[in-house]
N, C-alpha and C positions, 0 to 999 in steps of 0.2 A: 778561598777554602781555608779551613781552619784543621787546628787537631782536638779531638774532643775524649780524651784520655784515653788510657786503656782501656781495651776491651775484649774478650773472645767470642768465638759463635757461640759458644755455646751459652753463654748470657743470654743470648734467644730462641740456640735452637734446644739446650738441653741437649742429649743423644739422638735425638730426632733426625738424624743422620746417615745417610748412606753414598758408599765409595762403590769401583768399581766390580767386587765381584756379588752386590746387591745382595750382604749379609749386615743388616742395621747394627750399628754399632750397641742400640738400645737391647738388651739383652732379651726384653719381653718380647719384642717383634716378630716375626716371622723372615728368614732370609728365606733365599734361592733356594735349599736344597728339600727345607720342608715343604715349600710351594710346588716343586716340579712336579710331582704326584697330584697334587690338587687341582695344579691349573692344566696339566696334561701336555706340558715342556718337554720337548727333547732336550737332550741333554747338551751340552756346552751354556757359558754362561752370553746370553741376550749383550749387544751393543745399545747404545744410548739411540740410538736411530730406528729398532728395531721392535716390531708390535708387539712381543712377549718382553721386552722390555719394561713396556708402558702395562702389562698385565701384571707381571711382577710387583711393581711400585704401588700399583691401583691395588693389591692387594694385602701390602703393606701398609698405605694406606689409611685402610680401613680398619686395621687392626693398631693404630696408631690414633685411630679417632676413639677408640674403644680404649686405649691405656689411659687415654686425656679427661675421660671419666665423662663421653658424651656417647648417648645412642648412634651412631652413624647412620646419618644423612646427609652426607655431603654434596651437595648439590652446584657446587661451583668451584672454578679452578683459576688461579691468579699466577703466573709463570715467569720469573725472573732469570735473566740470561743474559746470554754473550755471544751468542754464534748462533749465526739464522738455521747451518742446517742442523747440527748436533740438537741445539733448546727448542728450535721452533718445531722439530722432526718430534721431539721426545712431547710438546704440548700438545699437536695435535691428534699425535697417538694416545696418552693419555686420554681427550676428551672422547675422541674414539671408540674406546674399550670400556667408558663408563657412563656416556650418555650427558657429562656435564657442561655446563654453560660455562666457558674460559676466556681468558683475557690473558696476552703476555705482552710484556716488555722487554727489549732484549735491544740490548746497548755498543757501541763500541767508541767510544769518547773520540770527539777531533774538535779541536781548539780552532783549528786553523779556518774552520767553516762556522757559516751562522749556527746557531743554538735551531736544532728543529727534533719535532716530535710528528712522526706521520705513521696514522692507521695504514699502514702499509696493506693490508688484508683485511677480510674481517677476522676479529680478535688478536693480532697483531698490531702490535706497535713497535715501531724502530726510532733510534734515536741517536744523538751523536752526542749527549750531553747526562751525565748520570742526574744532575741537578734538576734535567725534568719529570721525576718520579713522581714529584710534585703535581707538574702539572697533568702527568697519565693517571695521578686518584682524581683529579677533580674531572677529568675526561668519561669515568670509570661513574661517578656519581652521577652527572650529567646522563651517562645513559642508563640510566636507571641500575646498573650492576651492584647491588649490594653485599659489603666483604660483613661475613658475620658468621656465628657456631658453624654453619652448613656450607661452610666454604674454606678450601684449604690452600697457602700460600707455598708455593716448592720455589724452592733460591738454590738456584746453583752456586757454589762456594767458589768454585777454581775462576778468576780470573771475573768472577759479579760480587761475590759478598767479601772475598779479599784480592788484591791485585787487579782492580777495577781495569778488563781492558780498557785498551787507550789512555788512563792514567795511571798505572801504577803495574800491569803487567809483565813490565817488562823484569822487574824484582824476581819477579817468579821466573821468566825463563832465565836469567841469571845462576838462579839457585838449581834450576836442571843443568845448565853447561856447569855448573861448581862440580852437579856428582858426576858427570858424565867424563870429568878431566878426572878427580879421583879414583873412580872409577879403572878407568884405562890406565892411568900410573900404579894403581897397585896390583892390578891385576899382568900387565906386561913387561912393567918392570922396564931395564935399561931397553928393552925392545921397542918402548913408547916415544911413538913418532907425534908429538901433541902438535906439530901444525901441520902435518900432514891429515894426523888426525882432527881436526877442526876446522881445515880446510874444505873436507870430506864432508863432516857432519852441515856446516851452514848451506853447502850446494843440494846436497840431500833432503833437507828440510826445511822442503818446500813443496806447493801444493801439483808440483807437475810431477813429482813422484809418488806422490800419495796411490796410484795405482800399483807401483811397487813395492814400498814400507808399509801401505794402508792403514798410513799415518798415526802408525804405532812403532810409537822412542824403545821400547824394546829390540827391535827390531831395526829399528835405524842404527842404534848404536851397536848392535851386534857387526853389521854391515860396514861402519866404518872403525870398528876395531878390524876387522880382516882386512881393509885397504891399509890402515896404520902398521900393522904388521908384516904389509910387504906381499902379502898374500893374493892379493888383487889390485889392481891401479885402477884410480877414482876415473880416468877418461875410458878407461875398458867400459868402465857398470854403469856408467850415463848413455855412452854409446850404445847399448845393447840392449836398454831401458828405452832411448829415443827409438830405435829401431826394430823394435817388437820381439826382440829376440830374449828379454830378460820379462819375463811377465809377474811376476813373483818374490815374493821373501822365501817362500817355500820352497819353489826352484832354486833360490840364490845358495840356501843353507845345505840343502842336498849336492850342489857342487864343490862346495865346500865339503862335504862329508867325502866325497867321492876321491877328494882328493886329502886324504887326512894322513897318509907316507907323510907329506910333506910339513905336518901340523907336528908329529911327533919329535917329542923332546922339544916342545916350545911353550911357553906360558899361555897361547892362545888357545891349546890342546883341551886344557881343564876347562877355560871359557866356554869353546865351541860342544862337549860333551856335555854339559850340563844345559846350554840352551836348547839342543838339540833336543833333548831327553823330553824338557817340561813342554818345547813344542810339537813332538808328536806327541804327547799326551795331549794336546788341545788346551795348555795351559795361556792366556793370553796375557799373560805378565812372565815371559819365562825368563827375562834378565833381572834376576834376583837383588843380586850386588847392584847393580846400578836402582835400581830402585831405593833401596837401602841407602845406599850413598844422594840418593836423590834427597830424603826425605829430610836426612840429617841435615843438608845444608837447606832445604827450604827453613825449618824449624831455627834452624840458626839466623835466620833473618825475620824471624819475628819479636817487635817488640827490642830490638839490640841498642838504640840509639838513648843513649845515658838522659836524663833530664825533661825539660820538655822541647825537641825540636821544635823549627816552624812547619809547618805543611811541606813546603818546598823539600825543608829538609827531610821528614820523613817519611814523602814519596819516592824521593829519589833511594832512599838508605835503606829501607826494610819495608817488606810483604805488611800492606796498611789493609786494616777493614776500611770497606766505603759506609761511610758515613750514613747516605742515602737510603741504602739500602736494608742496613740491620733497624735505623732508625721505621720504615716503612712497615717492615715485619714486626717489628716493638708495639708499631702504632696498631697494625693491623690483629696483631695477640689479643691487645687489648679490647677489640672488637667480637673477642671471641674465638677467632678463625683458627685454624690449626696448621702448625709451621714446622715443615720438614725441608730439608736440606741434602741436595742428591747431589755426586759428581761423580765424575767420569775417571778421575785419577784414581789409579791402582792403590790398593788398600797397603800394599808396600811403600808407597809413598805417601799415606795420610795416615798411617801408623804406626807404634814402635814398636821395635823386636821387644821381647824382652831383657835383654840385654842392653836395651837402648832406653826403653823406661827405665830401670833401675842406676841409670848414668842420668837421669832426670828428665827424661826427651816426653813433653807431652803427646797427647793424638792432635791433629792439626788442627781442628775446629776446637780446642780444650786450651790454646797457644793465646797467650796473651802479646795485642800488639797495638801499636796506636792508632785509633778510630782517628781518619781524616774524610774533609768530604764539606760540601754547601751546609747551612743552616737547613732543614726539614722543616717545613711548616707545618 
């Protein structure tokens, strides 16, 4: 692998860009709250797994192929990713809802095993090697699948087009325990128990909880702020989790409410009343501040390393574009195709306050950082 300068998304994607609460960054676009009346949505905002998800975006979209200054006809769909169930969930719902012929690849890098690429399904492909995107176009010509005007490329940003799971991801969660230590030290103050609290958080965040965080960091760290503050002990809420008696975030925070005598006059007081607040409103990003704190240290790791590192060096040092990947979308532009860019990260974490732009903080796809990655044929 090489490093092949700097670069940002948006050198590819332009604003073509959407975060979690499905409001395109692109001002002409269409978000969520114009569509909910058209497409006939209940209210709260759609998960990346879920079929009014994929109705949202398809009708984005569409209005996306119409800024790019083409009649829409989109007739086919090419799906880049990192996680079978979140990208492969969110492609097939997609082709779903709009009748199209798709194709996805969806990665998670391991060295330690041969180099393979396997049609896992139909339209499906898995791989352990970002370097054979290569060989998934030539896969893709072979079966007659043509990328061109009527066909649109969606690349997930978090962890495919930068922080290349299995090689460079791990930068990124780096850059969430950065806000999530910040986070807790200024919000708790001398009251910050950080390896209690990080003790907490790495047992927690993992996939055998995920029925009780529901694999929402919001949430998780709310959770192990109240263990860090002495409020709850971390072998209580495992026990009770293993044992079907804790089923819930929602459960968990209303115990905590239940008990809030003992919150008062504590720095977790302020915390616990403002999650609370934006989670019974149905807010799904309701830890503010840690988001915030999140975003700053990812952005802080892009693009940091003075000169020109080697590879090595600036996979290990800072949040890297994959090479492969922006390089494919460059290629596939050129073909015509229309390229939009979807993630799942909260638009607090892929955007600045303003307070935070005007301290120079770019939006995270606008971050310039070093392109590393194979040669692209």
């Amino acid at each position: 692998m090489i490093v092949h300068g700097l670069v940002s998304l948006a050198d590819y994607l332009g604003d073509f860009v959407v975060y979690r609460n499905l409001q395109p960054v692109d001002p002409s676009l269409p978000g969520l709250s114009q569509l909910v009346s058209r497409l006939g949505l209940p209210g709260g905002i759609p998960r990346k797994t879920e079929i009014d998800y994929a109705r949202v975006v398809a009708a984005m979209l569409d209005s996306a192929a119409r800024a790019d200054g083409r009649e829409p006809r989109l007739r086919r769909l090419v799906a880049l990713g990192d996680t079978r169930l979140y990208d492969i969930s969110a492609f097939r719902n997609l082709c779903r809802v709009t009748g199209w012929r798709g194709q996805a690849f969806i990665c998670a890098e391991n060295t330690s095993e041969p180099a393979s690429l396997e049609n896992h399904e139909p339209g499906v492909y898995l791989s352990n090697r970002w370097g054979l995107l290569g060989q998934f176009v030539a896969d893709l010509r072979s079966r007659d699948f043509v990328v061109d005007e009527d066909t649109v490329i969606m690349v997930d940003l978090d962890k495919t087009a930068v922080g290349a799971r299995g090689r460079n991801d791990h930068t990124i969660d780096q850059a969430r325990i950065e806000g999530v230590r910040r986070t807790a030290a200024t919000l708790l103050g001398t009251s910050y128990d950080e390896e209690r609290f990080l003790v907490a958080y790495y047992e927690l965040n993992q996939q055998a909880y995920h029925p009780f965080t529901a694999d929402n960091q919001d949430y998780l760290v709310y959770v192990c702020l109240v263990i860090a503050a002495g409020l709850r002990r971390l072998d209580d809420v495992t026990a009770e989790v293993e044992g079907g008696t804790l089923h819930s975030f929602a459960q968990f925070i209303e115990q905590v409410n239940e008990r809030y005598p003992d919150l008062a006059g504590t720095p977790l007081a302020a915390v616990h009343d403002s999650v609370l607040a934006r989670f019974r409103a149905g807010d799904p990003t309701p830890f503010k501040a840690f988001r915030h704190n999140e975003f700053r240290a990812t952005i802080e790791r892009f693009g940091r390393l003075e000169g020109t590192p080697s590879a090595q060096e600036a996979l290990a040092g800072e949040i890297v574009v994959t090479h492969e990947v922006v390089e494919l979308a460059r290629h596939w532009r050129g073909k015509g195709a229309l390229v939009f860019g979807i993630s799942d990260k909260p638009d607090e974490a892929a955007l600045p306050t303003p307070e935070a732009a005007s301290a120079g903080y770019l939006p995270l796809h606008r971050a310039r950082t070093h392109c590393v990655g194979e040669p692209f044929p």
